[in-house]
N, C-alpha and C positions, 0 to 999 in steps of 0.2 A: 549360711545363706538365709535370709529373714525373705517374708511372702513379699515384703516392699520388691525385694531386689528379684526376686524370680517374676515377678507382673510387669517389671522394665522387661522390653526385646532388647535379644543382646543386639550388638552396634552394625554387624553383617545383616541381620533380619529387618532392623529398620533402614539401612540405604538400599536392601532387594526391593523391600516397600514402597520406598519413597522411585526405586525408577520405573517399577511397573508402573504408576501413578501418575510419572512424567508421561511413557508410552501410552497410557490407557487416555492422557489429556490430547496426546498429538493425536494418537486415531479418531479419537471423539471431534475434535477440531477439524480433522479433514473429512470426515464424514458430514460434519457441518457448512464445510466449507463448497464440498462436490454436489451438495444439494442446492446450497447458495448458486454455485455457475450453471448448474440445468435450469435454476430458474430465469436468470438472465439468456441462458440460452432460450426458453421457450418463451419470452419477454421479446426478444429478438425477433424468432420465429411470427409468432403474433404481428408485431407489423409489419412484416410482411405480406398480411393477408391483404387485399385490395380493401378501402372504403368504401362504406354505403354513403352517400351525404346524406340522404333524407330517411336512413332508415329510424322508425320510431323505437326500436326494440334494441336500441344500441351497437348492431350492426353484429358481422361475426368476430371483429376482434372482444367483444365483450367479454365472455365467458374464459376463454384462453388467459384474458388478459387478467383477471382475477385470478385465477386460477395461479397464473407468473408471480402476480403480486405476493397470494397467502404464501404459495412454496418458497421467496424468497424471505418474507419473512420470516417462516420454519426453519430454512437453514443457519438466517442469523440469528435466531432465537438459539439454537444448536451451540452456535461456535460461542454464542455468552456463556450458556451454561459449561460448556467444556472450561473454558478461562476463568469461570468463577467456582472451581470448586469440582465439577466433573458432573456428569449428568445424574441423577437423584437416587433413581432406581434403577439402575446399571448395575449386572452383577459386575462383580470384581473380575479385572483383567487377570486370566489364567493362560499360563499355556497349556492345558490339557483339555481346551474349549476343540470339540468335536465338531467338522462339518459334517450337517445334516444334507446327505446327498439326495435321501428318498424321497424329503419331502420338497427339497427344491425340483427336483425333476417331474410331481407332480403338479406345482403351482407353474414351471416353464412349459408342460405339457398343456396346461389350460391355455393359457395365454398364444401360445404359436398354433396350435388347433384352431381357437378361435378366431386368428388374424387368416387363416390358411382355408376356413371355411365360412369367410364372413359373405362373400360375396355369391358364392352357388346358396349353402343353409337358407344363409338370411342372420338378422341382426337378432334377434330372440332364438333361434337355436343357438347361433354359436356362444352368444352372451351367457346362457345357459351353462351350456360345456364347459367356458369358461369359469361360472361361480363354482359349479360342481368340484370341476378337477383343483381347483386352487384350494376351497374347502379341502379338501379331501390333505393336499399336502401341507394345510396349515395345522390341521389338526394335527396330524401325525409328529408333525413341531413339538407341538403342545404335550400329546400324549402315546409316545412311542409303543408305548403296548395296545393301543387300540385295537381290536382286531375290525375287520369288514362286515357292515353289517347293511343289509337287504332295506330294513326299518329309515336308518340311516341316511342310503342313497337315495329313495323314494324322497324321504322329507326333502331333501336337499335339491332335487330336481324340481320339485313341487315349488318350493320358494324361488329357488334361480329363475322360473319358467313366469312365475309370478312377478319380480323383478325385472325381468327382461323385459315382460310385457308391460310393464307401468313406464318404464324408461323409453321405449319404444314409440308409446303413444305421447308422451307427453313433447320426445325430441317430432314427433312427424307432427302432429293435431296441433299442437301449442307453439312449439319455435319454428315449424315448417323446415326442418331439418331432415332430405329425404335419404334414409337407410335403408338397406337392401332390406327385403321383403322377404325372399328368396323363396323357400318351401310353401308358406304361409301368404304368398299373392291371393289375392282374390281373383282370380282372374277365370 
């Protein structure tokens, strides 16, 4: 046997190759494809909001409706690049790809917290709890041995609280979009 012939895969290794490759195109493609439909759904959604005629600021379907348009073209951006070849920096389709349960249930935990306390909190608390607790499971993503650190959650709440508060005023003071206040009323 010459190195020519051992650097060829043998004929089983390259058609296991070639159907992961298929499978890793069809999920890449539906994945492209399910983002594609939320955006015509949220396109949908969007006008259904009522009309302003005279508003100057292009009314409320503005932001939504951008918003429909980028995502829909992220989707079909998606489903080209599946069709031409597979996404770029994708690791390779494996079956022994692990769900990360921890860290999904602390990005789920942000998000339903904050839908669950938007209204008593207010819109920069919960937004907050929100950035914190999803940080918190995105990292974990990232880097499974992280351990919990004091240093860590501080910065994190400092910025989300920061964040919150810039988002806050610029949706209330600038687009007159009114968000619960909640804790934080002046009253």
């Amino acid at each position: 046997m010459t190195e020519q012939d051992a650097a060829q895969p043998l004929e089983g290794e390259s058609a296991l190759s070639a159907h992961a490759d298929l499978i890793a195109a069809r999920w890449q493609t539906g994945v492209g494809l399910a983002i594609a439909l939320v955006a015509v759904l949220l396109a949908w959604a969007t006008w259904q909001i009522p009309s302003q005629p005279h508003a100057m600021d292009g009314g409320a379907r503005l932001v939504p409706g951008l918003c429909a348009g980028a995502l829909l073209l992220c989707g079909l951006w998606l489903v080209w690049e599946a069709r031409h070849g597979g996404w770029r920096h994708a690791p390779a389709f494996s079956s022994d790809v692990r769900v990360q349960v921890i860290p999904w249930v602390w990005v789920s935990a942000g998000i339903l917290l904050s839908g669950l306390l938007m209204a008593r909190s207010g819109f920069v608390v919960a937004a907050t709890l929100c950035y914190v607790l999803a940080l918190q499971g995105l990292r974990l993503a990232a880097q499974p041995q992280l351990r919990v650190s004091v240093q860590r959650w501080a910065g994190d709440l400092a910025t989300g609280a920061l964040i919150a508060c810039v988002v806050y005023a610029l949706f209330t003071q600038v687009l007159g979009i009114d968000l619960p206040a909640g804790w934080l009323a002046w009253n």
